[in-house]
C-alpha positions as CSV (number, residue, x, y, z in Angstrom):
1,X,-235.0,-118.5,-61.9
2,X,-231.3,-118.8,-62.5
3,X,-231.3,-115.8,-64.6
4,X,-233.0,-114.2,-61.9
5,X,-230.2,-115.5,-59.5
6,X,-227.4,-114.2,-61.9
7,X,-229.1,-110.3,-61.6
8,X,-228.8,-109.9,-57.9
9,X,-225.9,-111.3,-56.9
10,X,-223.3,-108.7,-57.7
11,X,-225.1,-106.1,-56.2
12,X,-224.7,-107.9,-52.6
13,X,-220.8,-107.5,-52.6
14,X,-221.0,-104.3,-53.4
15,X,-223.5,-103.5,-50.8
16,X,-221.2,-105.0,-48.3
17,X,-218.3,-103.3,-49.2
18,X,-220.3,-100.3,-49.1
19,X,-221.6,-100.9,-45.5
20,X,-218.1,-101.8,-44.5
21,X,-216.5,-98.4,-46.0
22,X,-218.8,-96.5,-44.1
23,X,-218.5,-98.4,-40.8
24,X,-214.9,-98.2,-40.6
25,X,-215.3,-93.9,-41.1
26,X,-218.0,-93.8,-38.2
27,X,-215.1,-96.3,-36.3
28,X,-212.3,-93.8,-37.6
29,X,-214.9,-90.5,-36.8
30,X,-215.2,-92.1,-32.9
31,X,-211.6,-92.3,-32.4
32,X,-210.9,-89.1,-33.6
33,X,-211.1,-87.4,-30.1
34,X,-209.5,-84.3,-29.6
35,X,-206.0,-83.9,-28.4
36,X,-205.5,-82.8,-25.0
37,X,-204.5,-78.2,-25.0
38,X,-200.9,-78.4,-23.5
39,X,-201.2,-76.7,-19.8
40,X,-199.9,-73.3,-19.5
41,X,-196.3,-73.5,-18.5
42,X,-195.9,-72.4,-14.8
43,X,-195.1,-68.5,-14.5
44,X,-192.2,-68.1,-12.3
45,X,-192.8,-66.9,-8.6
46,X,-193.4,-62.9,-8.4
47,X,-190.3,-61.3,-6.9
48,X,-190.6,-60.2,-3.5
49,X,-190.4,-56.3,-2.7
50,X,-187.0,-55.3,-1.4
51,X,-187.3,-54.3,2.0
52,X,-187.9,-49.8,2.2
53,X,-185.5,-49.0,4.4
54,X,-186.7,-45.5,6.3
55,X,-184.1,-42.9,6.1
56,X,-182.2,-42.6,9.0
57,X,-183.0,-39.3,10.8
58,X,-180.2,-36.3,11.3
59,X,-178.7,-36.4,14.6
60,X,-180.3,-33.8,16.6
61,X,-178.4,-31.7,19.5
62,X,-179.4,-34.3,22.3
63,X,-177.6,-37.1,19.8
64,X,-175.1,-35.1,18.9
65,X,-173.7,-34.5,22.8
66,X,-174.2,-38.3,23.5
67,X,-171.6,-39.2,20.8
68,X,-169.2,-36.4,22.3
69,X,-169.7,-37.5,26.2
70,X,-168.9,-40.9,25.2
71,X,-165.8,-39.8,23.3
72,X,-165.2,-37.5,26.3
73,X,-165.7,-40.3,29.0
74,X,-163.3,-42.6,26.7
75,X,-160.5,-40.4,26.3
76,X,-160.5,-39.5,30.2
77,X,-160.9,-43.1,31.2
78,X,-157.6,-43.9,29.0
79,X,-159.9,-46.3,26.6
80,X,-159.1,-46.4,23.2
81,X,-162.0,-44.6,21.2
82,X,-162.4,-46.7,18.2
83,X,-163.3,-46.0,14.5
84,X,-166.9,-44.7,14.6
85,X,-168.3,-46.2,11.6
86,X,-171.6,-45.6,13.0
87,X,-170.5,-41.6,13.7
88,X,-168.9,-41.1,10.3
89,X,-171.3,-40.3,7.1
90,X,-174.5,-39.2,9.6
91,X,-176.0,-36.2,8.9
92,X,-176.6,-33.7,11.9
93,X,-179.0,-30.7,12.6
94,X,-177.0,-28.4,15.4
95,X,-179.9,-25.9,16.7
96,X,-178.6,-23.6,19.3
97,X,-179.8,-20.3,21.1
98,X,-177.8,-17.5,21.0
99,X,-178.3,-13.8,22.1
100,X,-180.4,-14.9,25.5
101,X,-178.4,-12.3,27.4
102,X,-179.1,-9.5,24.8
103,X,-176.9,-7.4,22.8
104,X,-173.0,-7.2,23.5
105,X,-171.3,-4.2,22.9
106,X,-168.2,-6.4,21.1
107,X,-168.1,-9.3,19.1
108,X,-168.5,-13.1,20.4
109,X,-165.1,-15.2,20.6
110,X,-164.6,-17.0,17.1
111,X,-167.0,-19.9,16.9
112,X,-169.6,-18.4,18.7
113,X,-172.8,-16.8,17.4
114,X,-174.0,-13.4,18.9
115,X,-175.6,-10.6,19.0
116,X,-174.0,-6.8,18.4
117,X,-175.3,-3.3,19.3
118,X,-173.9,-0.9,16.5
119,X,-173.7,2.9,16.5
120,X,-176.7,3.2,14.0
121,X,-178.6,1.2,17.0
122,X,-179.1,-1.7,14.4
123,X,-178.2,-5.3,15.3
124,X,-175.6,-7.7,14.0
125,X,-176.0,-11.3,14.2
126,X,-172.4,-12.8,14.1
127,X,-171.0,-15.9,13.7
128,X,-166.9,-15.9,12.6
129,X,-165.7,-19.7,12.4
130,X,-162.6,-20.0,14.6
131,X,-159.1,-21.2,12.7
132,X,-157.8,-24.5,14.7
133,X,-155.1,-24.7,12.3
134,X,-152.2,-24.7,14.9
135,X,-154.1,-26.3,18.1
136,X,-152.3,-29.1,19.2
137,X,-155.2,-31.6,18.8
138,X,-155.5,-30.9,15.2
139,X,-152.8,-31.0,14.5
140,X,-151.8,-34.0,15.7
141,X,-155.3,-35.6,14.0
142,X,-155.0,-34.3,10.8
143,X,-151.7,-32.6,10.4
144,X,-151.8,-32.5,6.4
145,X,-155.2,-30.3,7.0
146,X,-154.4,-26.9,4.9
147,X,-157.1,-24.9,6.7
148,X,-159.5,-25.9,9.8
149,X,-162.8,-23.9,10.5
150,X,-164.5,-24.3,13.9
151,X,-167.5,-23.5,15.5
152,X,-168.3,-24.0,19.5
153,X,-171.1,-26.3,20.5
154,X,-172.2,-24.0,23.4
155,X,-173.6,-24.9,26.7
156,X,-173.2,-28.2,26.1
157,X,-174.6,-29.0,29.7
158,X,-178.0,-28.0,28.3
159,X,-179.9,-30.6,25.4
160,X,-182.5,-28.1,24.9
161,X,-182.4,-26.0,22.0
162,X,-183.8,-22.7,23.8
163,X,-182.2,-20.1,25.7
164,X,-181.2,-20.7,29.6
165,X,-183.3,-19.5,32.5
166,X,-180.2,-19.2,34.9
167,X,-179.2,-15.6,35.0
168,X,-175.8,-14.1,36.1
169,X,-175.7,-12.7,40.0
170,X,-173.9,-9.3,39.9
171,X,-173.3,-10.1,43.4
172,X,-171.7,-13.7,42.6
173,X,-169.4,-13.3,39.8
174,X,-168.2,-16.9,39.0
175,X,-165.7,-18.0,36.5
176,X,-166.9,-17.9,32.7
177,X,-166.8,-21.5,31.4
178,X,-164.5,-22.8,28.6
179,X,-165.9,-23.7,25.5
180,X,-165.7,-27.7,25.3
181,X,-167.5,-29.5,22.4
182,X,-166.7,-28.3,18.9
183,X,-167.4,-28.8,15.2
184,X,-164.3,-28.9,12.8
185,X,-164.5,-28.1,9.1
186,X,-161.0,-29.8,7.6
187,X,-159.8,-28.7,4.4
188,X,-157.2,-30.4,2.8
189,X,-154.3,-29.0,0.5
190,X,-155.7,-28.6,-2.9
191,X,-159.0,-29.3,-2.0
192,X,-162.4,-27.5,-3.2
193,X,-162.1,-24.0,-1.3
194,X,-166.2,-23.3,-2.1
195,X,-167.0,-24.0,1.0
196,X,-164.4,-22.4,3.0
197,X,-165.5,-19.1,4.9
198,X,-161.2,-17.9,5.5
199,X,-162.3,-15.4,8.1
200,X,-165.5,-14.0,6.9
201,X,-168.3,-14.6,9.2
202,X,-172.4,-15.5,9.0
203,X,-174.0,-11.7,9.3
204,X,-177.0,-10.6,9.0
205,X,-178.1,-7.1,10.2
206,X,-181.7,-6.3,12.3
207,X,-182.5,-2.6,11.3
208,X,-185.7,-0.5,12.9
209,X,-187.8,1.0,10.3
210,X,-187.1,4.5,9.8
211,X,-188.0,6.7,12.5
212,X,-188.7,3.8,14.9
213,X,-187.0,3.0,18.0
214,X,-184.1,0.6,17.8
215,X,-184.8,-3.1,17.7
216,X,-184.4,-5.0,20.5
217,X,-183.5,-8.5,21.2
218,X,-186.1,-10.7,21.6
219,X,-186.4,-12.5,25.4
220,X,-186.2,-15.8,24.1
221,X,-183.1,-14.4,21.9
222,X,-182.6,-16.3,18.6
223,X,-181.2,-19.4,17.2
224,X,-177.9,-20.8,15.2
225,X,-178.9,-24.1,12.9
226,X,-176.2,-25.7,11.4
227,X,-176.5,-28.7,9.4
228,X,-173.9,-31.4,7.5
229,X,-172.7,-34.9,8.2
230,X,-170.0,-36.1,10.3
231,X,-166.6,-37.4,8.5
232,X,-163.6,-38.8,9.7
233,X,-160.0,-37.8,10.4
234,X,-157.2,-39.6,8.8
235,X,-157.5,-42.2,11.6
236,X,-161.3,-43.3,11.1
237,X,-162.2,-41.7,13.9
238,X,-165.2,-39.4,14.1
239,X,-164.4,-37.2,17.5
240,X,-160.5,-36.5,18.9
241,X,-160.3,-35.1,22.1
242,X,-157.8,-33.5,24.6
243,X,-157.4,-32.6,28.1
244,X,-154.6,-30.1,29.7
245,X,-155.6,-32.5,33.0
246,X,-156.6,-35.2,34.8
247,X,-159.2,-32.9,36.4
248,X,-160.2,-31.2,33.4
249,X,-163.3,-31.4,31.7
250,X,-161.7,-32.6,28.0
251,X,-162.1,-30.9,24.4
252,X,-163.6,-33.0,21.8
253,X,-163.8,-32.0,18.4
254,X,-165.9,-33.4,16.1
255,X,-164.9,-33.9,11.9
256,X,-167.8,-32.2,10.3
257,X,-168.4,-31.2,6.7
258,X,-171.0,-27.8,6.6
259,X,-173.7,-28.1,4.5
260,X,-175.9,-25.3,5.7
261,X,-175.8,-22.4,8.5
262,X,-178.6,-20.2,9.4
263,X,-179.9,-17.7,11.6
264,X,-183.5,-18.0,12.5
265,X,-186.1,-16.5,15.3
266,X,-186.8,-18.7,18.2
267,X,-189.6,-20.0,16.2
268,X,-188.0,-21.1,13.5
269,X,-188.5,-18.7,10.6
270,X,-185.1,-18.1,8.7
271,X,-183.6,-14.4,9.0
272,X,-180.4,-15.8,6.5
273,X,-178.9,-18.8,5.5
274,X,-175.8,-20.0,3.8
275,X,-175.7,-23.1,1.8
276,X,-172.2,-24.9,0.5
């Protein structure tokens, strides 16, 4: 029996430490859990869209006139016409009718558009910028300008864009009106002379096919489009104007730099067009 004894008790250490070896790896293998994934790191906030800001539309004829009459209505009531910030740097689109009355048989005064009967019965559409150089309100606005090239804003009683439907009485001759409201191309010394017309004007000639009759001007005559931006004179402001009286309607010029002048039908199609 002790012998017996002596046999089988080794073996029960061992057998603990066994048991005890692999209960502390099934402890270890329960604690094990796994480690929390880190959270994605915030992305930032998604810019917001700059604000489109719609392109600001080219004055039109009706705009155009309002910005004169105010400068008019200024000058006349002895206010100081301020800096036109607003005036400055807009682009324009001048339409005006021309030709309404027919053909004349000489040309237009300089800075008008018209129409012109030649010998060959062909006609001449006309437009010869006028030279303010010397007029007293230029230069007292911008007397440095080497060369100044005007054109008339005509009938600027009317905002439409078409021809008149008053016609002269031969049996009430009245007083032709003086032009008023003006556009004024300013070309300073040493500037860029591309641009610059120096006496030539706009033409373009209307010829009959061969053997046809001569053309004739249409009823609802034809159309000047001139198109640029305002500028400024040398003292900020965007329109000078004058008045030989207290009585007088005034003259207002506006600082203009051309960018395109054309002469189109009454419905719009271009007959010829010059680009600066």
């Amino acid at each position: 029996m002790p012998a017996h004894r002596n046999s089988v008790a080794p073996a029960r250490p061992a057998r603990a430490a066994l048991c005890a070896f692999v209960l502390a790896l099934a402890v270890a293998a329960c604690d094990r859990t796994p480690a929390p994934e880190p959270e994605p790191e915030p992305r930032p906030p998604e810019p917001a869209p700059a604000p489109v800001t719609p392109p600001i539309a080219p004055m039109s004829r009706v705009e155009l006139l309002q910005a004169l009459d105010a400068a008019a209505s200024s000058f006349v009531g002895g206010q100081t016409v301020p800096a036109s910030p607003r005036l400055a740097g807009r682009q324009f689109m001048l339409v005006q009718a021309f030709g309404c009355g027919g053909a004349r048989p000489t040309s237009a005064e300089p800075g008008v558009a018209s129409v012109e009967r030649g010998g060959d019965g062909a006609l001449t559409l006309s437009l010869r910028p006028a030279d303010w150089s010397e007029t007293a309100l230029i230069r007292a606005a911008a007397p440095q300008a080497e060369a100044v090239e005007g054109l008339w804003v005509t009938r600027p009683w009317l905002r439409g864009t078409g021809c008149p439907t008053v016609r002269p009485d031969p049996l009430t001759p009245g007083a032709v009106s003086a032009q008023t409201y003006g556009l004024a191309a300013i070309f300073e010394e040493g500037g860029s002379r591309v641009a610059r017309r120096d006496g030539r004007a706009y033409r373009h000639v209307i010829r009959a096919e061969e053997g046809a009759a001569p053309v004739e001007v249409p009823p609802e005559g034809y159309r000047l489009v001139v198109e640029g931006r305002l500028t400024a004179f040398p003292d900020g402001r965007a329109v000078r104007c004058s008045a030989s009286g207290p009585d007088q309607r005034p003259s207002c010029i506006a600082a203009v730099e051309i960018d395109r002048v054309a002469f189109t039908d009454a419905a719009g199609a271009t007959l010829s067009e010059w680009r600066s």
